[in-house]
Each structure stands twice: as structure tokens, then as C-alpha cells.
BAFI-3210 file (N, C-alpha, C; in Angstrom, 3 decimals, decimal comma, padded with zeros to 6 digits):
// residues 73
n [1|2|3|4|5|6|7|8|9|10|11|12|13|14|15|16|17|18|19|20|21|22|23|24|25|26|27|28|29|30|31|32|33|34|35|36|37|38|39|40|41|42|43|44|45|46|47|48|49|50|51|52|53|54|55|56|57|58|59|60|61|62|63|64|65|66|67|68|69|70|71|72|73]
n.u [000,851|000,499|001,167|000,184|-000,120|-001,957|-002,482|-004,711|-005,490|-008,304|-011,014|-013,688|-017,094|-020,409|-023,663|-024,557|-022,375|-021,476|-020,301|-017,859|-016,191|-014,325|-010,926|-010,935|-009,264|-008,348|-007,441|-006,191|-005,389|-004,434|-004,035|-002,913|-004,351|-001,851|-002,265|-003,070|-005,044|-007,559|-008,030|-008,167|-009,373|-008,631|-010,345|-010,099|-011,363|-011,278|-012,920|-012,309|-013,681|-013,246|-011,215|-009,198|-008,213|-010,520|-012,060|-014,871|-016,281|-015,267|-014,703|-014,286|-013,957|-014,347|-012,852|-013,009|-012,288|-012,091|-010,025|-011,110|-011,777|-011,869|-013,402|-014,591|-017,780]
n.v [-001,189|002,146|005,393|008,935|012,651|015,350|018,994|021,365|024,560|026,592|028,668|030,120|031,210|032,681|031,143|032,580|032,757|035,301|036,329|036,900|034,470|033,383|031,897|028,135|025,299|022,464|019,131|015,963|012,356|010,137|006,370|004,269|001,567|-001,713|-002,229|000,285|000,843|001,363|004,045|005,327|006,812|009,788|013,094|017,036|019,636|023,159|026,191|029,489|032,951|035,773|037,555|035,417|033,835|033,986|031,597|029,414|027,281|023,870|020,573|017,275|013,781|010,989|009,119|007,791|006,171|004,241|003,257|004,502|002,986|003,407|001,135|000,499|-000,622]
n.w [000,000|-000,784|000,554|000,261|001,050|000,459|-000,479|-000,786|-001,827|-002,110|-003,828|-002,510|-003,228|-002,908|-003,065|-005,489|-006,911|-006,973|-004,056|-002,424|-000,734|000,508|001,385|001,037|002,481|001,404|002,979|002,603|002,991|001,747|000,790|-002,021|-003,491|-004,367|-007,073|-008,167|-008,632|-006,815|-004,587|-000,617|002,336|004,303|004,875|005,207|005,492|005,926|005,775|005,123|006,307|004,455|005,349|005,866|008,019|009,774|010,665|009,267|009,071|009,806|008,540|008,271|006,776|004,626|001,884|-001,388|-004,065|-007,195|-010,439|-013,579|-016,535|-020,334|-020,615|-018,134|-017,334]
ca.u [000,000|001,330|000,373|000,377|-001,030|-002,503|-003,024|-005,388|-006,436|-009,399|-011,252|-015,041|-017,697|-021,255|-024,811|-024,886|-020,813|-020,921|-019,900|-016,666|-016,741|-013,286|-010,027|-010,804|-008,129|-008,553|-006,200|-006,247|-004,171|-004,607|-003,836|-002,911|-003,691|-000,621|-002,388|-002,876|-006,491|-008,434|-007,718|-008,874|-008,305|-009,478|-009,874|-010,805|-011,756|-011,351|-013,313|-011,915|-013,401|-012,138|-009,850|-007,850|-007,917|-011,305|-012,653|-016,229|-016,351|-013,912|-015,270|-014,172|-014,678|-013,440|-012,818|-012,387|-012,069|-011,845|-010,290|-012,491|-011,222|-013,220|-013,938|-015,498|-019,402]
ca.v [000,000|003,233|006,500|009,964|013,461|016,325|019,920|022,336|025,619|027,154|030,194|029,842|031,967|031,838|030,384|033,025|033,276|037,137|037,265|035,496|033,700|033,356|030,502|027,021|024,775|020,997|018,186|014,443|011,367|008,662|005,175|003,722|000,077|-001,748|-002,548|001,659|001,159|001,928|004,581|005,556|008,063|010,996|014,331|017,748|021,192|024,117|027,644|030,443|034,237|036,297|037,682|034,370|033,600|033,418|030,008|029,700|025,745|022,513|019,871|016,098|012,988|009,913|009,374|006,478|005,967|003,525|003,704|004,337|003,006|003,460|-000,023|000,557|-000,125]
ca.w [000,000|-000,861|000,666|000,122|001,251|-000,359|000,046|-002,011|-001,546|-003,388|-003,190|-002,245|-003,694|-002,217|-004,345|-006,767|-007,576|-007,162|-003,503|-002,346|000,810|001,484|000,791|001,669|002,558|001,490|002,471|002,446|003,405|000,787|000,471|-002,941|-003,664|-005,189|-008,254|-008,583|-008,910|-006,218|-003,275|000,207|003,279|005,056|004,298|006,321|004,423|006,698|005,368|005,946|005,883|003,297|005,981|005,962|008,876|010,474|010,380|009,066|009,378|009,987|007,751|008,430|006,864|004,438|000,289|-001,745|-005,813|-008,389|-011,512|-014,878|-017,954|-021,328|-020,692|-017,335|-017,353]
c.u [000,885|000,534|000,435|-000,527|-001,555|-003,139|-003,212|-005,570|-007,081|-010,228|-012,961|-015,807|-018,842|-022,321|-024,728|-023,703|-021,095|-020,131|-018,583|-016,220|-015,550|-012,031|-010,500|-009,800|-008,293|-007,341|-006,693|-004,935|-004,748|-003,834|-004,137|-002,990|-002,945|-001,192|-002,760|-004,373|-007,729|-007,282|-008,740|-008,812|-009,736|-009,233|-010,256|-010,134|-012,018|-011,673|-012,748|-012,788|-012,765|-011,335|-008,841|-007,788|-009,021|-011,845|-014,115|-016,772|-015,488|-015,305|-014,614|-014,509|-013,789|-014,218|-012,566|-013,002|-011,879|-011,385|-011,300|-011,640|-012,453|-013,749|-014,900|-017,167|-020,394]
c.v [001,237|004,664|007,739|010,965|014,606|017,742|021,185|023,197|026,559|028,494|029,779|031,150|031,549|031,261|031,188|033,062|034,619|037,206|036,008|035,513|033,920|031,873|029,296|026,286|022,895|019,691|016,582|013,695|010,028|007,433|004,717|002,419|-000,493|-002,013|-000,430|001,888|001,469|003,050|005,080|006,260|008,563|012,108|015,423|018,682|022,175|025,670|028,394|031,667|034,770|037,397|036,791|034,066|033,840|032,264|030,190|028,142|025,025|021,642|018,439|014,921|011,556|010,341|008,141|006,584|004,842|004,244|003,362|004,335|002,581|001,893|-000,276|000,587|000,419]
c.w [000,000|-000,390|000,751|000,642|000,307|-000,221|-000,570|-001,160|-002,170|-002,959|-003,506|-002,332|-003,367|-003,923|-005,623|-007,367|-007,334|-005,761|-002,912|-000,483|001,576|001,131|001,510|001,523|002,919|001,707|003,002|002,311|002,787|001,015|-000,996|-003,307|-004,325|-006,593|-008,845|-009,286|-008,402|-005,296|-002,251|001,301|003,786|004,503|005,709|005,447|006,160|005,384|005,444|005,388|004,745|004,213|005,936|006,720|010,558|009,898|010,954|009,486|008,764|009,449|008,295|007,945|005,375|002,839|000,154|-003,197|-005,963|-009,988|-012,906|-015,870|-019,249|-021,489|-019,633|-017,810|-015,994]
res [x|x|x|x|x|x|x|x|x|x|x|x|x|x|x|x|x|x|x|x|x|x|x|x|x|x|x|x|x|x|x|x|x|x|x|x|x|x|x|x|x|x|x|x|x|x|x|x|x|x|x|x|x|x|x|x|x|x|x|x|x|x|x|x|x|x|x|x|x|x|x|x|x]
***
């Protein structure tokens, strides 16, 4: 099993897109299975303000994939 982490950060805009919320900050701790076809983990998304640095809500919770090849049905 091979495993890796991951760490995005995106910029959050509310329902209509006009007003902008503020950076969110996504990261995750994967597990690769050795055949490189499924994976699985945790993640946790923290909000922030568009100060940066108030926190709007801590998020928590688990991921998991398969891969899709044009053969997949």
C-alpha cells in the first residue's frame, strides 16, 4: 500500500458566484492500492473568511475511488 497526502487551496464563492466567501483549505491522506487502482483516506476542508484567517467551518470525513477506464461499465 502506498500513501500519500494532499493539500489544495481554493477560493469559495457563495450560491450566486458574485460574492466570495473566502479561501478554503482541502487536504487528504490517501492510500494507494498496489495494483494503482483503487484509493482511500481521510480528508478535512477548513473555510476560511475572506480575511484568511477566520474560520467559518472545519469539515471532516473519508474518500475512496476507483479507476475508470473506457472499458469501465
Amino acid at each position: 500500500v502506498y500513501g500519500y497526502q494532499l493539500n489544495h487551496y481554493a477560493l469559495a464563492w457563495d450560491a450566486t458566484g458574485t460574492v466570495f466567501v473566502g479561501p478554503a483549505n482541502i487536504r487528504e491522506q490517501l492510500q494507494l492500492d498496489r495494483g494503482g487502482n483503487t484509493y482511500s483516506g481521510s480528508f478535512s476542508l477548513t473555510q476560511f473568511a475572506a480575511d484568511g484567517s477566520t474560520v467559518l467551518t472545519h469539515l471532516v470525513g473519508v474518500v475512496a475511488g476507483s479507476r475508470l477506464t473506457p472499458d469501465t461499465n
